[in-house]
N, C-alpha and C positions, 0 to 999 in steps of 0.2 A: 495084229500089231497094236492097233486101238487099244485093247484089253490089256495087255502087255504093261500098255504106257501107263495104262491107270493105277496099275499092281504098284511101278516103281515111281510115279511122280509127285505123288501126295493126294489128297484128300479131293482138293480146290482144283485141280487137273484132267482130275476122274472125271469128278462130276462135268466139266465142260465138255470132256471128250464123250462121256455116257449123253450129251447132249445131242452133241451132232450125229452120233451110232444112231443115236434113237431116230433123229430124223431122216438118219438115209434109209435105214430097218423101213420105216413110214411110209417113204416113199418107194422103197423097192417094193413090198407088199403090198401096194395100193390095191395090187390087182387078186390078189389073196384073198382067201375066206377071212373076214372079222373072228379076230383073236383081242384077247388082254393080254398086255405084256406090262412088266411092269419091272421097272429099274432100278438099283446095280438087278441087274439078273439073279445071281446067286438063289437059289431057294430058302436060305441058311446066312441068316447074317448074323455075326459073332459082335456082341458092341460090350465096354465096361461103364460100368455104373461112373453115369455124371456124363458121359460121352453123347452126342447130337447124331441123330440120322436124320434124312429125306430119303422117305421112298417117293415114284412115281409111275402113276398108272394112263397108260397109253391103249388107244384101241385102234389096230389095225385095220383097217375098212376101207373099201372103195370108195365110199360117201360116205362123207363128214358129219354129212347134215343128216344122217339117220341116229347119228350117238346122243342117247340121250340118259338123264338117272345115273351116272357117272358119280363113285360115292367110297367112302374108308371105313372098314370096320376095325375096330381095336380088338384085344387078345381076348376082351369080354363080347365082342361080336357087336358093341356098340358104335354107334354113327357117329363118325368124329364130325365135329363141325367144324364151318370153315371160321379161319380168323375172324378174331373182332377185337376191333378200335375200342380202346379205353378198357377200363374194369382192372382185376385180378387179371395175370396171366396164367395162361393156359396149359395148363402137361404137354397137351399137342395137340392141333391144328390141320386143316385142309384150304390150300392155297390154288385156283384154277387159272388155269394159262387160256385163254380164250383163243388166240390164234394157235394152237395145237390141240383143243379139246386135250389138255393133258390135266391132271388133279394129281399134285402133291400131296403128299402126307408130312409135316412137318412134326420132328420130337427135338426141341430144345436142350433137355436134358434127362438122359435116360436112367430112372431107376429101376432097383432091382425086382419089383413087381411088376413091372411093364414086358418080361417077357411073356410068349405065347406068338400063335398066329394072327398074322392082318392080313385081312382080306379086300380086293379093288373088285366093285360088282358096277355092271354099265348094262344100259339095252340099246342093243340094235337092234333094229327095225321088228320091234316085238321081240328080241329074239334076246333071255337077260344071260349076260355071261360075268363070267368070275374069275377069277385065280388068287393064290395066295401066298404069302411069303409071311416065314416063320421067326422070330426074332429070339434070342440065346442072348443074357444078359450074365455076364461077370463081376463080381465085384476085388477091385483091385487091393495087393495087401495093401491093407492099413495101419498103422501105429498104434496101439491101444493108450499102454502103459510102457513107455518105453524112454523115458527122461534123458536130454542130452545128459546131464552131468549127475552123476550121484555119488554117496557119501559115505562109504564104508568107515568101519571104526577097529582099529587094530585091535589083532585077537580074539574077536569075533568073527562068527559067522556070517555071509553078507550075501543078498541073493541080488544078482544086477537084476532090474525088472527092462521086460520087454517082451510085450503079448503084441502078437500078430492075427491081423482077421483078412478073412479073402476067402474069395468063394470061386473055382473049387480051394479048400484047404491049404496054408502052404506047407514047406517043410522049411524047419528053421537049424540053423549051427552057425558058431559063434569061430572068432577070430580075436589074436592078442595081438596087437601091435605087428596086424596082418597076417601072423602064422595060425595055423588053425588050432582051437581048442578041443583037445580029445577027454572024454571022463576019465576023473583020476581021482585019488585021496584027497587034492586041492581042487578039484572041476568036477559039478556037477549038473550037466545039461538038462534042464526041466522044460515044463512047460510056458509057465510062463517068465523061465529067465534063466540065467548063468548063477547058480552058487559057488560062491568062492566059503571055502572052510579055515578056518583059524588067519585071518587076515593079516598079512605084514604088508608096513610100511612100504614096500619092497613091490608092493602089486599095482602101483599109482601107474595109471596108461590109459591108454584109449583102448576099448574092445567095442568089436564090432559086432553087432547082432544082421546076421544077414537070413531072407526069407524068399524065397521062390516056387513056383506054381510050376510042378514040370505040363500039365495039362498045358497052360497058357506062354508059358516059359516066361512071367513075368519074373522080374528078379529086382530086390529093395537091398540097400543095406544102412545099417544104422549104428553109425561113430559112439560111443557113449564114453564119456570123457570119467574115467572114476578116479578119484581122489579121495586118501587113505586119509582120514581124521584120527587124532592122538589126541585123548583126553588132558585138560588142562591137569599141571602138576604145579606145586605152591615149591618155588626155590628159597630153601631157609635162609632168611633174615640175618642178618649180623645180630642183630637187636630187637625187640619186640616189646620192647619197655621204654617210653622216653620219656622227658621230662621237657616242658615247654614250659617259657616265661609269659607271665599275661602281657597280653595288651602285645606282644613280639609276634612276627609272620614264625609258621613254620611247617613242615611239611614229614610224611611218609612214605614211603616207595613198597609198594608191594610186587613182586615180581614173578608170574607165573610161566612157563611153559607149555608148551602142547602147538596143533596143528587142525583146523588156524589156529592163527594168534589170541587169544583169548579177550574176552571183553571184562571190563572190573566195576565190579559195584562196589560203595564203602556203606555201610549200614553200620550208626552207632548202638551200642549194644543197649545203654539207659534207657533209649528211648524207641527203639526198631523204627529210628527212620533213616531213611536215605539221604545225608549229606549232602550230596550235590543238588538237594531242593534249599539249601540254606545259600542267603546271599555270600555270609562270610568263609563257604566250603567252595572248593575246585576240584572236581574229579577230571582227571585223564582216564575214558576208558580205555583208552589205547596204550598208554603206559604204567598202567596203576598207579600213579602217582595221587595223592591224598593232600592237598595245600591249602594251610588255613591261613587268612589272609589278617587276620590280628585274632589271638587265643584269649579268651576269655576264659571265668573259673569254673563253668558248668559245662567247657568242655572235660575235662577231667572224667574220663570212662573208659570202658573197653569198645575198641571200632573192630569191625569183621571184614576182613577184604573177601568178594568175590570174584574168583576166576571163572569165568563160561564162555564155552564154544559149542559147539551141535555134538562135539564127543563127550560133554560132563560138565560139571560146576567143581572148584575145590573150595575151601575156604580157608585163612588166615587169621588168628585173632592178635592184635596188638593194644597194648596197655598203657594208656596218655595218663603221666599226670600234671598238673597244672600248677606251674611254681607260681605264686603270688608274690607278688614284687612288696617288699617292707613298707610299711607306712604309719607313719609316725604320728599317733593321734594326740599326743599328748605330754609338751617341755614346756613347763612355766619359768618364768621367770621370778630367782628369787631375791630377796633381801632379810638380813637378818646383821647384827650385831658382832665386833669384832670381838676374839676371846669366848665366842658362845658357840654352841655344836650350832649345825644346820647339814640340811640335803640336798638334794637336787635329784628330781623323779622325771624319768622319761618310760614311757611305754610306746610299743610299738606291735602291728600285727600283717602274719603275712603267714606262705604255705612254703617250708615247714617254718615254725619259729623262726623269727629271727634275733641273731644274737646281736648282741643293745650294749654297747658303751660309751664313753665320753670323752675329749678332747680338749685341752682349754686353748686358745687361739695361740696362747704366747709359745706352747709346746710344739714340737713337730710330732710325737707318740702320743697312741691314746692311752687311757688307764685299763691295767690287767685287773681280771675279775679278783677279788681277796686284796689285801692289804698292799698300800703301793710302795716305793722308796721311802716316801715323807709316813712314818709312821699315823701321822693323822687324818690319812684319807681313806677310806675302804669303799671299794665298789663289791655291792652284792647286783647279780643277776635272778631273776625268775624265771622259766619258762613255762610254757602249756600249749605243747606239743598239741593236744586234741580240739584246743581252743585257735591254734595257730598265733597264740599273744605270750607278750614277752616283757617285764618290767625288770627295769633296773635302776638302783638306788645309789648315790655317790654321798659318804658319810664323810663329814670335814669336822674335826674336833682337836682342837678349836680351830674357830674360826678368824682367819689373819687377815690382815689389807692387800695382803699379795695374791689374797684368793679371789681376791675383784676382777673381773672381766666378763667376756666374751667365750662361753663356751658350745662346744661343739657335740649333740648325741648322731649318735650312728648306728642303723639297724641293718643289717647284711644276711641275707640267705643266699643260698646258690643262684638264685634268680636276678638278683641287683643289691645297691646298696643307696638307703634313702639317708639324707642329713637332715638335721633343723635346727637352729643355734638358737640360744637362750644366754642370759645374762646375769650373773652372779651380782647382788652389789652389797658390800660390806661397810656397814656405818658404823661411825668413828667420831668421837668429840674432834670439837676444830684444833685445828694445827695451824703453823706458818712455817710451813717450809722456806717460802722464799723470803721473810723479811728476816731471819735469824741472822743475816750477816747485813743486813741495810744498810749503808751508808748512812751519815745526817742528811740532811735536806738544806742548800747554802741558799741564800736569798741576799740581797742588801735593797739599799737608797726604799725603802716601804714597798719592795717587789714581792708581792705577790708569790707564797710558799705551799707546792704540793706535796702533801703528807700521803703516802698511800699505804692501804692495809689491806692485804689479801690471806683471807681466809681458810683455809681448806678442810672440808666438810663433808659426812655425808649421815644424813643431808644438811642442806647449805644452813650457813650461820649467820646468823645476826648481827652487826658490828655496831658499838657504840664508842664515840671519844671519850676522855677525859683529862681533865687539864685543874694539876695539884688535887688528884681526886675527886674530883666535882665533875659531872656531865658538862661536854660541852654540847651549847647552843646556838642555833644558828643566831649570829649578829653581823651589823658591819663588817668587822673584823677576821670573825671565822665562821668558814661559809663547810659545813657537810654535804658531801653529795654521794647517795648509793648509801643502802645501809646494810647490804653484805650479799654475795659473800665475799664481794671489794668494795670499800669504802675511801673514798680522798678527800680529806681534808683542808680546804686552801687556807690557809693563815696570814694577813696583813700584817706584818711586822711595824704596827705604827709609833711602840717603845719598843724596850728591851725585853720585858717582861715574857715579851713572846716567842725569846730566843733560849728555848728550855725542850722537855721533854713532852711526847703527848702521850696517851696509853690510849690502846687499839683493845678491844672486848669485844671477840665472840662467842658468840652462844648458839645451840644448838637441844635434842630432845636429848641428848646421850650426855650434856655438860658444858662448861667455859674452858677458856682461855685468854691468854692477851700477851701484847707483845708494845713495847715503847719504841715511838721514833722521833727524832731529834730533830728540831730545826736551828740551823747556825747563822750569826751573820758571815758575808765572807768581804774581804777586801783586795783593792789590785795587790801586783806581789810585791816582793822588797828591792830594792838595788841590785842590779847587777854587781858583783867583786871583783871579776875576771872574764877578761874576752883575751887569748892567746893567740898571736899568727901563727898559721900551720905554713901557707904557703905565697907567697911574693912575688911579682914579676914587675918589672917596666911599670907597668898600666893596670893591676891587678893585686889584689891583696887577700885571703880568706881565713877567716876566723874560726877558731872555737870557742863557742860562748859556755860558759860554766851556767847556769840557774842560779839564781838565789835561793838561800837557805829556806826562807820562808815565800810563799805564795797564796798567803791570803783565803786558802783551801780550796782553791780551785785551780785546776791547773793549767800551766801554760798553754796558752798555744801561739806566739811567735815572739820574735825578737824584732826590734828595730835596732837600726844605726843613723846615727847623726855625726856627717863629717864635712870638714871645711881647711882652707887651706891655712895652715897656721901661722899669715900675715895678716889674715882677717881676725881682727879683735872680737867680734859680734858672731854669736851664733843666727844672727837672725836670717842671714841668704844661705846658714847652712843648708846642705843636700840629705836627703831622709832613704833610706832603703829599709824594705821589712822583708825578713823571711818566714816561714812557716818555718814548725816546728822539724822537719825531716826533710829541711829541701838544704843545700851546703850554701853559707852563710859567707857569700864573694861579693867584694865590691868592684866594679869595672870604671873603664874610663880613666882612670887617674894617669897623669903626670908625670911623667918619669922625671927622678932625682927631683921631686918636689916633698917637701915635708905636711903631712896632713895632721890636724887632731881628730879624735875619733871619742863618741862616746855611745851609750847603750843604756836599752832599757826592756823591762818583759811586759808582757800582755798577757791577759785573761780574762774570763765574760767580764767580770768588774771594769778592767778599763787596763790602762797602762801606769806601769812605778815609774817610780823617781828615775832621771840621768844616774848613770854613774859618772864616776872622775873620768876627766880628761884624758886622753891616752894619745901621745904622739909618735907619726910613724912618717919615717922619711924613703919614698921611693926609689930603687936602682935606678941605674942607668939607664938607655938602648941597648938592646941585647938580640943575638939571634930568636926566631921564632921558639917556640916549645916544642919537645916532640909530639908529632902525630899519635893519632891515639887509633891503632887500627880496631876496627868494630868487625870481630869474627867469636864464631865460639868454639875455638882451637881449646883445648887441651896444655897446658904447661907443658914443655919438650916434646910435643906430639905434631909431626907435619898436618896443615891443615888437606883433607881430598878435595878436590877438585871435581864436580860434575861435571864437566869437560874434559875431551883431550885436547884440544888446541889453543884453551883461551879460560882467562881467569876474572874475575871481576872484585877487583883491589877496591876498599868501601874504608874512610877513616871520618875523625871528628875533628873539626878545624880546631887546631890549638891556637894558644894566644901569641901575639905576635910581638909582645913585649917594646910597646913601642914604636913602631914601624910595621906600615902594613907587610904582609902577607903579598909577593908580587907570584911567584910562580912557584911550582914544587917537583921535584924532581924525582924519578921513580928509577931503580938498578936492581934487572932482575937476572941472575945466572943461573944456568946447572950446575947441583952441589950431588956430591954423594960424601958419605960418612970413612972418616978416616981419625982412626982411634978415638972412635965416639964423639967427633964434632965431624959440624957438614964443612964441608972446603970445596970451593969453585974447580969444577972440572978442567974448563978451559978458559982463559978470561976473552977468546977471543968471540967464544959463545956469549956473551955480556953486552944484555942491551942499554942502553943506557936513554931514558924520556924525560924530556920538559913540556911543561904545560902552563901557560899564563894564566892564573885564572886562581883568585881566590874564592870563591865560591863553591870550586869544587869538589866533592866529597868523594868521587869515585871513577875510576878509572881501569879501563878492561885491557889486556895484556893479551895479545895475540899472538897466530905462529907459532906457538909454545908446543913442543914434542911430546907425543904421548907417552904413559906411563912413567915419567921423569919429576925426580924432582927441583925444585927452584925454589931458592934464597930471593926474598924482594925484600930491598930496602926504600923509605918513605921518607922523604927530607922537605921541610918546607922553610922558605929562601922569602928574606925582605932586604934591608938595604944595608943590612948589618953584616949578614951572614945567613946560613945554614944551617938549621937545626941539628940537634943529634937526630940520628935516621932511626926511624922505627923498621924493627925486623919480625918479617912471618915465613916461614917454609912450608911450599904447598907442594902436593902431587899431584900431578894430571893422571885425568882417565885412560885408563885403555884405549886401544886404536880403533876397536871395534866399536866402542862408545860411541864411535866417533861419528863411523858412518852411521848408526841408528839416531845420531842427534841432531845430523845434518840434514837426514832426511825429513824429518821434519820442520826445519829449521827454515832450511832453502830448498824446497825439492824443484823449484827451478834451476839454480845452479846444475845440482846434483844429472838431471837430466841433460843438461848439454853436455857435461861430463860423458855420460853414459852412451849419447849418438856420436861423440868424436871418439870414442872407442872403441863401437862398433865400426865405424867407417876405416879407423885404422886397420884393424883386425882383417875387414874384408881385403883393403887394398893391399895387405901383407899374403894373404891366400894367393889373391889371383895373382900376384908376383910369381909366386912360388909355383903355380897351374903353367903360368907361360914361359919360364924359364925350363920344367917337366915339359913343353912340349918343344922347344927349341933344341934342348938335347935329341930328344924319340923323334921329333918328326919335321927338324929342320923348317918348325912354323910358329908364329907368334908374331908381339912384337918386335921381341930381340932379334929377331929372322930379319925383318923388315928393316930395322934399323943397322944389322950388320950388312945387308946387303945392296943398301945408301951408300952405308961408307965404304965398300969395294966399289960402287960404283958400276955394279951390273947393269947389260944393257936390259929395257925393259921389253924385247921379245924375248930373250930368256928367261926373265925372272916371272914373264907374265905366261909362258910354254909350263914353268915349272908350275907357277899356283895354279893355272886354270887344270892338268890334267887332262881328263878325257874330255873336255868342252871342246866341242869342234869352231867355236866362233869366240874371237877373241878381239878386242879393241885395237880396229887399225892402225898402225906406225902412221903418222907422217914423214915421210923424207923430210931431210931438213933445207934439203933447198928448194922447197916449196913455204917454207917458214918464215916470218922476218925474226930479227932478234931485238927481245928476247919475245917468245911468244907461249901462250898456255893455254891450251883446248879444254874443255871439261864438256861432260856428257851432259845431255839434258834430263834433265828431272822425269819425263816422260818416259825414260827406258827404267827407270827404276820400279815403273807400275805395270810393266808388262803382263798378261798371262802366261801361264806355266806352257813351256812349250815341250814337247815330244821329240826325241832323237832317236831316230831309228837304229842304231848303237847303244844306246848309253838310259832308254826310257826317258823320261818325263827329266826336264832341267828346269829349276827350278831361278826364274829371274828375279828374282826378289836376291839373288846373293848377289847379283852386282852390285857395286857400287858407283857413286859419280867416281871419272879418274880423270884426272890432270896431267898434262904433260908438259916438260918444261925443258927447254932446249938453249946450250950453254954454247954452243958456236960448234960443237965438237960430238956433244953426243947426247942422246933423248936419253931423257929420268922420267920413271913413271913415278907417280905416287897416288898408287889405284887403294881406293877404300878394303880392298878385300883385303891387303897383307894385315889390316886391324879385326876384319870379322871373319873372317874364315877359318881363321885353325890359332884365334888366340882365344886365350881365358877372359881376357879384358872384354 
């Protein structure tokens, strides 16, 4: 049974059990003839390479103490020795058991030359014995050449490798995706592998290489993961030709196929170097993408894309050429002579040529190569295409003062377009544009006289005076400043003599000219002739004043008036008023039905003329106010609109009051509509009619007013006299809807209580309507409550009806237990009960009570319990 256990309990089990065997073996033979025995027993032990044994060798004997020379021989019959401490370790070793006289033979790790016989030799008592045990060494399969994963290439022939070693021999046969592989057209089982013939894609799987030893019945197997590789293929380009701007980012996409996924190299062709060593290149080997991150002109060549994977390389060639951006080396600026040919040269250079024309600022178009609209311009163009440079010439014949400016060249290839502006300038003897119409120059009293003379030149001219032909020189009297190409003259008029003409001369490389300017004396103006009333009031008078014929050469700028009341003899406490020249020419204050004299006179830088005659003018009456003067900007017969619907804001100019203040003014506004093309009052009882104290007032806002309607307002302003005539405006009010988007901003306080009292309406109109639906259907609500007051039900019936299935209901008192009048009410504590349980009716719920009251009339109890309001009403 021992031996049994050893067979099935492992290695570490044996050996304890082979222990104790040995020792009872030991001790039952004590009495035995001296033997060797030596353990596992087995004659024939079977071990694989790299695998450990212990043998051990025992000598049966009576006496112990005759064992002596106790010793291992190896398969070469040499003496193994026992362990030793330190050094190299050992193949194998002899380990002794002192209290068993036992010698182990230790093998840590057995190789395949360590088979053969070992032999245990011992002496007893003189007497040497032996025995031996034979060791058989296997060497297990092993894996040679047998790669988890390998890499067939479609359409090819492809042989999986996987060599097996093992000793005895094994036999190998292969598996696809666990079915077995038999030879075929496509399978052929070799020695050291599986060939697969004309490979497709189609064969991608796992095969197993499996190898067993029927000798030993060891058995291996080995997964081999193969995957079909497809050499990369180059997918045709849209394009293979580009065209990139310098100094611009720009990029290529090469796009290959196959399995795997291919890897990309770019190699430029000029130079066979690899791109992605340049700072300014970015390769993706992963996407073949080719990105230059600013193009320079020595990119300009053919690049090579390479595709590669482990099944091939392809390659792609693409053709960069490198646009050069125009640049303009060379627009001068010219000057030449009006009436004379000239040019105007620009050049320019870039990849390919670029085309070169010109522009003058004042144009929006530029000029077409060959002869332009203006017969005397011609653009010729150059090119050199191989030179990449480009000249163009602008012919002006003649040349005119309109050809002066600011122009524009422009050199454009597919790649950009560069500018540069240069400037034409066309010289011209001097001119005087501006003094051809000069006025004189007016002075008096020895004031000091600016003469100016401006030039116009190119280039600038030189100005000299002269006075009766002779240069003038600086003196006291006449002072030059600036001698061109503006010159001024100041002249002291200290006689007359110097009230004449001067002459202006200038000069220039191209010629003269000149130009005479005049100095005048001037004096105040002449008499007024006529000053005309336009209009008269009470208290107010206003004039049109005529100018006098002559004004001294300079002209007016205002009038006065001098008036007094014409019982005063003396102008001397006359009153003075001046108007400007464009302001209305009104006297105020005066007197009614008083007589005034009036006279006038003009003004200009010199000073003020003469009085005119006397002019007498006798004031009206007292009279009512003027009419108001409404300030809108209505349209003649066109209603004014109204930004409002409800409210107007009426705005006038206080008229005069002819006399008598101004006490109050009266405002009558109605709805009008159109009836045979005049407006006529709808209704007059629509007719509001306002007063207001207050002469100050200029405006006045009209409320209440109906939207989209129109209204006639009349304006009257009222003193002690009377009434003016009424100023009239017809306005229209806004829309209704205006109204509410104007309010809301206007008052959106208002607007909001508006909005909660009619939400509150609203709701208390619903629940009306809820408890009136339940007073029909369920004989409950208010209306219940309250029709059943006024029949005067008692309340154990009416309180049998509300409560229902409540089996506890608020005691009656008899009434002669009551005094009169008397009223019980619950206490607030039954209102916080918990929910109590009714073995009928489940869970009641006390929170529906209410407090109840009862109230006793000498004759019969009134409930007036909380429930008839919460129980079955809407409210």
């Amino acid at each position: 049974m021992t031996f049994l256990k050893c067979l099935t309990s492992g290695l570490g089990n044996c050996y304890i059990s082979v222990y104790f065997l040995f020792i009872f073996i030991t001790v039952y033979t004590d009495a035995q003839n001296p033997e060797l025995v030596i353990w596992p027993p087995q004659p024939t032990q079977t071990k694989f390479v790299g695998h450990s044994l212990v043998l051990t060798c025992k000598i049966n004997a009576a006496d112990q103490n005759l064992i002596s020379n106790i010793e291992w021989r190896d398969y070469n019959n040499r003496t193994v020795q026992p362990r030793r401490s330190g050094g190299a370790p050992q193949p194998m070793h002899t380990e002794e058991n002192m209290a068993t006289n036992a010698l182990s033979l230790f093998i840590p790790s057995i190789t395949e030359n360590m088979a053969g016989n070992y032999t245990c030799y011992a002496t007893y008592a003189n007497e040497r014995l032996s025995k031996s045990m034979r060791l058989e060494v296997f060497v297990a399969i092993t894996w040679k050449n047998a790669p988890l994963e390998q890499y067939p290439i479609v359409g090819k022939d492809f042989k999986i490798s996987c060599e097996v070693e093992s000793s005895p021999s094994p036999t190998v046969d292969w598996l696809y995706n666990n079915q077995p592989i038999v030879s075929s057209q496509r399978y052929a089982i070799e020695s050291k592998g599986l060939l697969l013939r004309n490979v497709q894609e189609t064969d991608d799987g796992v095969y197993t290489c499996r190898a067993f030893v029927p000798f030993t019945g060891e058995m291996k197997e080995r997964p081999i993961k193969v995957e079909v590789h497809i050499p990369p293929q180059i997918v045709e380009p849209e394009q293979n030709t580009f065209e990139f701007v310098e100094g611009e980012p720009a990029q290529i996409i090469c796009n290959a196929t196959g399995k795997p996924n291919p890897v990309y190299t770019w190699v430029k062709q000029s130079t066979q170097e690899n791109v992605a060593k340049s700072d300014r290149f970015f390769v993706n080997e992963h996407t073949g993408i080719l990105r230059i991150n600013r193009v320079e002109q020595q990119d300009d060549s053919d690049y090579k894309c390479f595709a590669a994977n482990p099944a091939g390389t392809v390659e792609q060639t693409f053709k960069v050429h490198v646009l050069v951006k125009p640049k303009i080396y060379e627009f001068l600026n010219v000057s030449a002579q009006d009436t004379k040919p000239t040019k105007i040269i620009c050049k320019a250079t870039g990849r390919p040529a670029p085309h070169v024309t010109f522009r003058k600022f004042s144009n929006k178009e530029a000029y077409i190569s060959g002869v332009q609209s203006d017969d005397r311009i011609i653009l010729e163009i150059n090119k050199n295409e191989q030179k990449g440079e480009t000249s163009a010439t602008l012919f002006i014949n003649p040349l005119s003062r309109s050809d002066d400016g600011l122009y524009e060249c422009i050199a454009s290839n597919t790649g950009a377009t560069a500018y540069k502006n240069g400037h034409l300038t066309v010289e011209f003897i001097p001119t005087f544009p501006y003094n051809l119409t000069q006025p004189p120059v007016w002075t008096w009293d020895n004031r000091p006289g600016n003469l100016s003379c401006f030039a116009q030149a190119i280039p600038n001219a030189t100005i000299e005076w002269f006075l009766n032909e002779r240069p003038v020189l600086n003196g006291p009297n006449l002072k030059i400043i600036g001698g061109g190409p503006q010159s001024n003259l100041i002249v002291t008029p200290v006689t007359n003599q110097y009230y004449t003409k001067f002459k202006c001369v200038a000069r220039n490389i191209h010629g003269s000219a000149y130009h005479y300017v005049e100095l005048k004396q001037a004096f105040p103006p002449n008499v007024i002739t006529q000053a005309v009333v336009e209009v008269i009031t009470a208290t107010t008078i206003r004039f049109a004043i005529i100018p006098p014929p002559t004004y001294g050469g300079l002209p007016i700028t205002a009038f006065t008036v001098q008036y007094k009341p014409e019982t005063e003899l003396s102008w001397q406490n006359g009153r003075n008023r001046t108007w400007s020249m464009d302001s209305p020419y009104i006297v105020e204050n005066l007197s009614p039905q008083k007589t005034y004299n009036f006279r006038f006179a003009a003004h200009n830088q010199v000073g003020m003329g003469p009085w005119s005659g006397d002019q007498t003018q006798t004031m009206p009456s007292r009279s009512s106010p003027e009419e108001p003067k409404i300030l809108s900007n209505a349209v003649p017969n066109t209603p004014v609109p109204s930004p409002y619907a409800d409210h107007y804001e009426l705005r006038w100019r206080i008229p005069a009051d002819n006399g008598e203040r101004i006490d109050h003014y009266e405002i009558k506004y109605c709805p009008v509509h159109k009836v045979n093309d005049q407006w006529a009052e709808k209704d007059k009882e629509l007719c509001q009619l306002q007063q207001f104290p207050s002469i100050e007032t200029t405006a006045y806002e009209l409320n209440q007013l109906q939207s989209d309607t129109h209204y006639k307002i009349e304006l009257r302003a009222h003193n002690a006299i009377g009434y003016s005539i009424p100023a009239q405006i017809i306005i229209k009010t806004a829309r209704g809807m205006d109204t509410a988007i104007i309010y809301e901003h206007e008052d959106s306080s208002f607007s909001d209580v508006l909005l909660i009292g009619f939400i509150i309406i609203v709701i208390f109109i619903v629940l009306i309507v809820v408890d009136v639906t339940c007073y029909y259907a369920n004989q409950a609500g208010i209306i219940m409550c309250i029709c059943e007051l006024i029949r005067g039900k008692p309340v154990e019936d009416d309180d049998e009806a509300r409560l229902g299935s409540y089996k506890e209901t608020t005691p009656v008192v008899p009434p002669s237990t009551l005094p009169l009048p008397v009223k019980l009410t619950s206490s607030p504590m039954e209102e916080k009960e918990p929910l109590r349980t009714d073995e009928h009716h489940g869970i009641i719920d006390n929170s529906m009570k209410r407090n109840t009251s009862i109230e006793f009339d000498g004759r019969r109890v009134y409930s007036k319990t909380g429930e008839c309001i919460g129980k079955n009403s809407a409210v």
